[in-house]
C-alpha positions as CSV (number, residue, x, y, z in Angstrom):
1,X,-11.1,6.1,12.8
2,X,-10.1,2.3,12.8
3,X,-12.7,-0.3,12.1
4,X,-12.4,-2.5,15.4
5,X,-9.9,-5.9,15.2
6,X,-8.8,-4.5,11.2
7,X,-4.8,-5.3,12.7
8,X,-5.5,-8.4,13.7
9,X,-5.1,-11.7,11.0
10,X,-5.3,-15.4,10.5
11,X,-3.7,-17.4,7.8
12,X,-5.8,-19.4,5.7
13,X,-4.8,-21.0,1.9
14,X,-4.5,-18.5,-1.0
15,X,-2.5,-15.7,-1.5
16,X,1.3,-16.1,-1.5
17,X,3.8,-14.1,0.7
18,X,6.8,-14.5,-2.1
19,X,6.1,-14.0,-5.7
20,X,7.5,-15.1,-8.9
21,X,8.3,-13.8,-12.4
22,X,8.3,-16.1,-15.2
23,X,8.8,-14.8,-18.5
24,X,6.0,-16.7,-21.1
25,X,6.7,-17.3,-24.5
26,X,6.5,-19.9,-27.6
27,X,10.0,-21.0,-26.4
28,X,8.8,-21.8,-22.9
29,X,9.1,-20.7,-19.6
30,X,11.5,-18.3,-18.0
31,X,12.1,-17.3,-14.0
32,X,12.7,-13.3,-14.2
33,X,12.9,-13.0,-10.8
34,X,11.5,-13.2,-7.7
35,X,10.1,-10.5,-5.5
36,X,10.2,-11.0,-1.1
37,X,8.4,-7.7,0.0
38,X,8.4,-4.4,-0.1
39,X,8.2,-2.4,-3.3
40,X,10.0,-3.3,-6.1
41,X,10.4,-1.3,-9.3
42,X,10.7,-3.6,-12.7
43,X,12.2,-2.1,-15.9
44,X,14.9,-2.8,-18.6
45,X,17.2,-0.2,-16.4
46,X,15.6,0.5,-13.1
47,X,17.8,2.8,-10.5
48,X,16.7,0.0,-7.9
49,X,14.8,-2.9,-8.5
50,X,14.4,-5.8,-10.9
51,X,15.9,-5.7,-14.6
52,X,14.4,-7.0,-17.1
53,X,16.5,-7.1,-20.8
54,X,14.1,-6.9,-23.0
55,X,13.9,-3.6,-25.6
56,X,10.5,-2.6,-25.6
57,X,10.1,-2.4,-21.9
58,X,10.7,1.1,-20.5
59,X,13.5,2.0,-18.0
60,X,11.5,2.0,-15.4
61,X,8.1,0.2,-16.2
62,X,5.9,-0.9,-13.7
63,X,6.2,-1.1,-9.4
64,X,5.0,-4.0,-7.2
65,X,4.2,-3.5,-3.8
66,X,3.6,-5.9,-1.1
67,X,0.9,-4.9,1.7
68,X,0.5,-7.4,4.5
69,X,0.0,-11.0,2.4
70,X,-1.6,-8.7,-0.9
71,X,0.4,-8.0,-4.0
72,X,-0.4,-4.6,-6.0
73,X,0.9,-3.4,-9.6
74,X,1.3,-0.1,-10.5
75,X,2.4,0.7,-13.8
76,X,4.7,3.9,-13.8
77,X,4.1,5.6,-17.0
78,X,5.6,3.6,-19.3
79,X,5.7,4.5,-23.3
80,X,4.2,0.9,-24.5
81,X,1.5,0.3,-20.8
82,X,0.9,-2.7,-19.5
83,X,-2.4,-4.9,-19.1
84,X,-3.4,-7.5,-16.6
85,X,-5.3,-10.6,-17.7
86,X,-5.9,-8.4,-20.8
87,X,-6.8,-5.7,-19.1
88,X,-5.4,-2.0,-20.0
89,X,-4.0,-0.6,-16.5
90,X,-4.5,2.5,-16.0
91,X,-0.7,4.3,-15.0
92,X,-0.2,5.5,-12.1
93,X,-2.7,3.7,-9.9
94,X,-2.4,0.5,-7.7
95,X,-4.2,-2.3,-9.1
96,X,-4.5,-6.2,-6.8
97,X,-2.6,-8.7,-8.6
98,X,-2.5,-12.7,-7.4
99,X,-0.7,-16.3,-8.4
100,X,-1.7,-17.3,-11.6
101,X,-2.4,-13.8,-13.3
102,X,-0.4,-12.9,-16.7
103,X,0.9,-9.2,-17.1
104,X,1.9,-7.8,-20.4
105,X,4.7,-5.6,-20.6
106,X,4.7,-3.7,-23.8
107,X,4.7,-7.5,-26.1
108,X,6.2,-9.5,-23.1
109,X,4.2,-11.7,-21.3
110,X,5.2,-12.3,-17.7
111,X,3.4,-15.2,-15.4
112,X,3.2,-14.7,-11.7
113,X,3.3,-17.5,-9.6
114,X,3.5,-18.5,-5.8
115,X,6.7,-18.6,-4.5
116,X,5.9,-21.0,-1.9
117,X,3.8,-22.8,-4.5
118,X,1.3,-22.6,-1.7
119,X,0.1,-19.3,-0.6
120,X,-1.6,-17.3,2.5
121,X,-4.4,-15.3,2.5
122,X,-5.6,-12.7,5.1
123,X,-9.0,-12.8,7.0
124,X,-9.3,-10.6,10.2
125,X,-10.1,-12.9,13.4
126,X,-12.6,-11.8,16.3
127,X,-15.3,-10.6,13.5
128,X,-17.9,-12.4,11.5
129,X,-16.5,-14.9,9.0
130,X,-15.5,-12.8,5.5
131,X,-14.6,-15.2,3.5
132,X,-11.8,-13.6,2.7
133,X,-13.2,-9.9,1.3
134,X,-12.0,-6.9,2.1
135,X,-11.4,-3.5,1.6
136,X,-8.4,-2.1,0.9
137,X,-7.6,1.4,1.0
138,X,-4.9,3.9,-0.4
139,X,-4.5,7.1,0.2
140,X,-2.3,9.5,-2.4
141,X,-0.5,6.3,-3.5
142,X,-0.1,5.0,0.0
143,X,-1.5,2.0,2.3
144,X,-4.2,4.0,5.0
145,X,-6.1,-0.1,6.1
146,X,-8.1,-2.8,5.4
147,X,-11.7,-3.5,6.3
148,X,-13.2,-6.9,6.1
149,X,-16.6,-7.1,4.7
150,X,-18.8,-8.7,7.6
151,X,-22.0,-11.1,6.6
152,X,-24.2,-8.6,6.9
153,X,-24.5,-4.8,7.1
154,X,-21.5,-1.5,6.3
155,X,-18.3,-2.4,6.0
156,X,-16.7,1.0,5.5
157,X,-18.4,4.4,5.7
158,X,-16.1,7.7,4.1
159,X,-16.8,11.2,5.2
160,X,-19.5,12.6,7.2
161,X,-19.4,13.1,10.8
162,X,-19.3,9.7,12.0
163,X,-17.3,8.1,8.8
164,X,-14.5,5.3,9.3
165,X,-12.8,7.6,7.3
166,X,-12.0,11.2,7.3
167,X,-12.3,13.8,3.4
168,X,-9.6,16.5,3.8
169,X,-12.5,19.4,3.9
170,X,-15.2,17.4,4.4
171,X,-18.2,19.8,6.6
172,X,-21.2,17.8,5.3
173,X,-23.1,15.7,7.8
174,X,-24.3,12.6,5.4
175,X,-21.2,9.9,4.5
176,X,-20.1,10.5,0.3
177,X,-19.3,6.5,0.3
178,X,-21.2,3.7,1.6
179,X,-20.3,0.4,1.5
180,X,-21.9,-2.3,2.5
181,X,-22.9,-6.6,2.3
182,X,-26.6,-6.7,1.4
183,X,-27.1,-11.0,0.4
184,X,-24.3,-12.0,-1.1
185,X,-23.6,-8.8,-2.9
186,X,-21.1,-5.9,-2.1
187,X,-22.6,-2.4,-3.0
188,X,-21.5,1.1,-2.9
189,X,-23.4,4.0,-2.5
190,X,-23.1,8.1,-2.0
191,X,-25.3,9.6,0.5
192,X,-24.0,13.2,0.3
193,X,-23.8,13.4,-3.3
194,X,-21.2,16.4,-3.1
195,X,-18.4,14.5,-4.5
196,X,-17.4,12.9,-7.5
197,X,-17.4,8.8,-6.9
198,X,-16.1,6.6,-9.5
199,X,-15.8,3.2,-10.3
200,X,-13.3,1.5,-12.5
201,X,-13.2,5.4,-13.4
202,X,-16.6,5.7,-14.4
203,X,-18.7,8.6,-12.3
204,X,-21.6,6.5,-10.4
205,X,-24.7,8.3,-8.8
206,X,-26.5,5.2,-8.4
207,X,-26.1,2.3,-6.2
208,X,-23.1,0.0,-7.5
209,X,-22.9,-4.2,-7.1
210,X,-18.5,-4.3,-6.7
211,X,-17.2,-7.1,-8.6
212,X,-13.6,-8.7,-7.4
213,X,-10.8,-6.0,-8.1
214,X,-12.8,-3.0,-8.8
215,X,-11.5,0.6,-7.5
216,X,-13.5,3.2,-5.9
217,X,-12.5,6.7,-6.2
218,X,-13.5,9.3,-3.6
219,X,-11.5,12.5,-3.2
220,X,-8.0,11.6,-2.1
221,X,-8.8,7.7,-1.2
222,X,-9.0,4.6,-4.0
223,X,-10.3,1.6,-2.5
224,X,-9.7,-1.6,-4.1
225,X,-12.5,-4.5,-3.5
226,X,-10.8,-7.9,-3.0
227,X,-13.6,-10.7,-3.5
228,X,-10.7,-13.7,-4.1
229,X,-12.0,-16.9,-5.6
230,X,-12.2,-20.0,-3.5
231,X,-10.3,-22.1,-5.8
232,X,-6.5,-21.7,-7.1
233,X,-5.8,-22.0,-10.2
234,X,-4.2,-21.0,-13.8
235,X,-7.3,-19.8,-15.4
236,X,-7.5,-17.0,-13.3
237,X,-5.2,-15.6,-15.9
238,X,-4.6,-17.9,-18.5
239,X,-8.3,-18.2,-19.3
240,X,-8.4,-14.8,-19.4
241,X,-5.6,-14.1,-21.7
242,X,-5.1,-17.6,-23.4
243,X,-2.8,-20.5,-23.6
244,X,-1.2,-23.2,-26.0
245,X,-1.4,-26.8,-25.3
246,X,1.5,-26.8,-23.0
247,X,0.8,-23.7,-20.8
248,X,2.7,-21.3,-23.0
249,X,1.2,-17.9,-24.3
250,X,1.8,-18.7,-27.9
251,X,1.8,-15.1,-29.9
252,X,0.9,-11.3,-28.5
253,X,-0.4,-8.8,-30.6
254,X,1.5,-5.4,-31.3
255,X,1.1,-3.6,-27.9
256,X,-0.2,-0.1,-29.6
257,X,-3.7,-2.1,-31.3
258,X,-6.6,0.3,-30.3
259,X,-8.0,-3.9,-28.3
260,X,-4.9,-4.3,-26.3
261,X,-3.1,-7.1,-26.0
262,X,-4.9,-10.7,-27.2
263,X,-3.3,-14.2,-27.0
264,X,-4.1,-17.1,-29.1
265,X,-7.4,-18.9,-27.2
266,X,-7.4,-22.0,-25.7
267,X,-9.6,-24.4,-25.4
268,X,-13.2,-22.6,-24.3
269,X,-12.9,-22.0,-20.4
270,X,-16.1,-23.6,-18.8
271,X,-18.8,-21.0,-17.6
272,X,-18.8,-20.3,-13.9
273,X,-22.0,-21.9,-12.1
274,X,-23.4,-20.7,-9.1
275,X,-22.3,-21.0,-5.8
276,X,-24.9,-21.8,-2.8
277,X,-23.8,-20.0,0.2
278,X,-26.1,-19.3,3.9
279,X,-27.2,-16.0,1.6
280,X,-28.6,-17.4,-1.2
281,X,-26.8,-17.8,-4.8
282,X,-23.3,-15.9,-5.6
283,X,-22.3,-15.4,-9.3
284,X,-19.4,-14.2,-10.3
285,X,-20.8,-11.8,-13.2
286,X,-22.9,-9.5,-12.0
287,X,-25.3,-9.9,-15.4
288,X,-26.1,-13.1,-13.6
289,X,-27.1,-11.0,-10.8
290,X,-30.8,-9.8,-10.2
291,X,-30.1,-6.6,-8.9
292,X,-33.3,-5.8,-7.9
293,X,-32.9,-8.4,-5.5
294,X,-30.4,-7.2,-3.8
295,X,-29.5,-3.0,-4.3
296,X,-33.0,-1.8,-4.9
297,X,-34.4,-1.4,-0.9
298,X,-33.5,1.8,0.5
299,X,-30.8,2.1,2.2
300,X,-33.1,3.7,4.8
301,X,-35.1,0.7,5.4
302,X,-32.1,-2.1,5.8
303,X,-32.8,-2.3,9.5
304,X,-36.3,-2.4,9.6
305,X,-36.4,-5.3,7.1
306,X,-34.1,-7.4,8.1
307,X,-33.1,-6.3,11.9
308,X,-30.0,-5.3,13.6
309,X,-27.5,-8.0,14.3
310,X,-26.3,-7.9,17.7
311,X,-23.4,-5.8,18.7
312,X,-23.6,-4.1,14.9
313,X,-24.1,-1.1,15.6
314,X,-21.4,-0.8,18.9
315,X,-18.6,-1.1,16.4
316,X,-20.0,1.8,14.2
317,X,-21.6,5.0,16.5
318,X,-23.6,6.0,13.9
319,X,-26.6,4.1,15.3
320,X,-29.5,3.0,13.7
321,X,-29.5,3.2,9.3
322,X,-33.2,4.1,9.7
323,X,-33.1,6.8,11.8
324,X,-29.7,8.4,10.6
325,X,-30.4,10.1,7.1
326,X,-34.4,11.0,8.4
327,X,-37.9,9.7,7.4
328,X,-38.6,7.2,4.7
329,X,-41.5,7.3,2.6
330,X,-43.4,5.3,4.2
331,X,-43.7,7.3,6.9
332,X,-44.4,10.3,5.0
333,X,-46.9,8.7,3.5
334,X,-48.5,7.6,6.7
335,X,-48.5,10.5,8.1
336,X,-50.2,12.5,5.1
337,X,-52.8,9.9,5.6
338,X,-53.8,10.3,9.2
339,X,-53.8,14.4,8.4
340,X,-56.3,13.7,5.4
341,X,-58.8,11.9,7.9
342,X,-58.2,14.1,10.8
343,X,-59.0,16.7,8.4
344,X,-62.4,15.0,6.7
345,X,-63.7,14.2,11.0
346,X,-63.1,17.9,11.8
347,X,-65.0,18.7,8.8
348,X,-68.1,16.3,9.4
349,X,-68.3,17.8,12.6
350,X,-68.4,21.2,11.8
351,X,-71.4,20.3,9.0
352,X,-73.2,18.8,12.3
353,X,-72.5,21.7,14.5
354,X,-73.9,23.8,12.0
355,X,-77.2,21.8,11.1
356,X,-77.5,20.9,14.8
C-alpha cells in the first residue's frame, strides 16, 4: 500500500546528487573519487567499483548506494569496520550518510563532500509541509519507499490489516509499528506487541522519540528516520570526529581500540539551542526533550485531544485512532461509575418497597 503523492518531489537546498571522496590526513586533502549514482562498491581491490590503495582497507570494504537524492553506506564485512562521524557501523546494514560527514576506513579517514558544492534535497509536494523528514524504508537490503512525516498525525503504519505496509505472515489485526508526528517530535510505537522492534538494535516495548538517522527494525523491513538539519555545514562531521586548525583530521587511533576511532578535538563545538517552530520548541538531543510532553498521551486519545485534521484520515482507511484499538480508560471508568449508581438507586428503592 503506497502512502498517497510518496513519487512525487520538489527540489529544495541540501542534499547533493553527486558525491565526493576526499581522502583526510595530516598531509592535507585528497580527491579519492567521485561517485554519480547507483551503487558503488569501495575497496583496495573491488571486482567493480572504486579502488582505494591503501593496505589496511579490505578488498572490498564498504558499498554506497544512491536512492532518489539520498546517499546510504553499507559496510560489507570488512576485517578492520568502519565508523561514521565516530560511529561503529554496524556490517551489513544501510546507514544515511550526507556532505560534510567523515567515514573511517579501518585508520583512513575519508571526507564526503557535495559534488555540486551545492546540494538537493527531497520533500514530497501536494502534502503538508515536512520540512524535509521522512521515512525511508528497506526491505532485505533493498529500496521498498519513502514516506514524508506530515505536521501532524501517522506517517507510516507496518502490519495489521489496514498497515501502509504488509509483514510476510502477518494474521494479527493491531499494526506492530507506529509511527507518527506528535509536537515536534517523531515517535514510534508497537500496538501488536507480537514482534520484536528495535532501535539502533536495541529491543523497544515502549514508546520511542527517533532522533536524525536512527533505524527501526521490524521483521524483514529497516526504516531509517531522516530528520536533516536546516543548516550545511562541516561540523556535521568534523565536530563530531574533530579537526586541526586547517580542516585536516590530524591523527586516528588504531582501528581495533575497544572506543573506536577518535580524532584530535578541535576547538569546543558550540551547544545547539532551540529552535522555535509553529509546534513549540525542537532540540536536537532528545535529553533536552520533556518527554512527557510529548509521548506520554495514549495513543488512543490523540484524536479526541487535539482533533482530526481535515482530509487525514481519507489518506489512511483506518479511520478514527480512538475508535480503532477499542475503549480508553476513561470510558471504562465512566461506565463503572454509572453501573455503581444505577446499582445504589435500585437498592434504595428496594429498602422503600420493602418498608412501604
Amino acid at each position: 500500500m503506497l502512502f498517497y503523492g510518496a513519487s512525487v518531489f520538489s527540489q529544495v537546498p541540501y542534499m547533493s546528487k553527486g558525491l565526493v571522496l576526499e581522502e583526510v590526513g595530516s598531509s592535507g586533502i585528497q580527491e579519492l573519487g567521485r561517485l554519480e549514482g547507483g551503487e558503488t562498491v569501495i575497496g583496495r581491490e573491488p571486482d567493480q567499483g572504486l579502488a582505494i590503495d591503501h593496505g589496511a582497507i579490505s578488498r572490498e570494504h564498504g558499498s554506497f548506494l544512491r536512492v532518489r537524492n539520498h546517499w546510504f553506506y553499507k559496510d560489507l564485512g570488512s576485517t578492520n569496520g568502519s565508523w561514521i562521524n565516530g560511529n561503529a557501523v554496524i556490517q551489513g546494514i544501510w546507514q544515511l550518510v550526507r556532505p560534510n560527514d567523515y567515514i573511517q576506513l579501518a585508520d583512513l579517514a575519508v571526507r564526503l563532500r557535495s559534488a555540486s558544492g551545492e546540494g538537493v534535497a527531497t520533500t514530497l509536494t501536494g502534502l503538508p509541509a515536512t520540512n524535509g523528514r521522512s521515512l525511508i524504508i528497506f526491505s532485505e537490503d533493498r529500496f521498498i519507499d519513502e514516506f514524508p512525516i506530515p505536521e501532524f498525525g501517522r506517517a507510516l503504519v507496518v502490519g495489521g490489516s489496514q498497515g501502509d505496509l504488509d509483514i510476510r505472515g502477518d494474521v494479527y489485526e493491531n499494526p506492530s509499528l507506529v509511527v507518527e508526528r506528535r509536537g515536534d517530535s517523531v515517535c514510534a510505537y508497537d500496538v501488536a506487541k507480537e514482534y520484536s522492534l528495535k532501535v539502533n538494535g536495541e529491543e523497544v516495548e515502549e514508546t520511542s522519540a527517533l532522533k536524525d538517522r536512527d533505524t527501526i527494525e521490524l521483521c524483514e523491513y529497516m526504516i531509517l528516520f531522516n530528520d536533516p538539519p536546516s543548516v550545511v555545514g562541516a561540523a556535521a562531521g568534523a565536530g563530531a570526529m574533530g579537526t586541526g586548525a586547517q580542516g585536516t583530521l590530524t591523527s586516528l587511533k588504531d582501528w581495533g581500540e575497544e572506543q573506536g576511532p577518535d580524532l584530535v578535538a578541535a576547538e569546543p563545538v558550540q551547544p545547539i539551542q532551540p529552535v522555535s517552530t509553529s509546534f513549540g520548541r525542537s532540540f536536537e538531543s532528545p535529553d533536552e526533550m520533556d518527554l512527557a510532553e510529548t509521548i506520554s498521551m495514549d495513543p488512543n486519545q490523540m484524536s479526541s485531544a487535539y482533533g482530526s485534521p481535515p482530509g487525514r484520515y481519507e489518506q489512511y482507511p483506518y479511520g478514527d485512532p480512538s475508535q480503532q484499538y477499542g475503549r480508553s480508560s476513561l470510558e471504562d471508568k465512566v461506565i463503572i461509575l454509572l453501573g455503581v449508581v444505577l446499582f445504589l438507586v435500585l437498592a434504595l428503592l428496594v429498602v422503600w418497597y420493602v418498608l412501604v
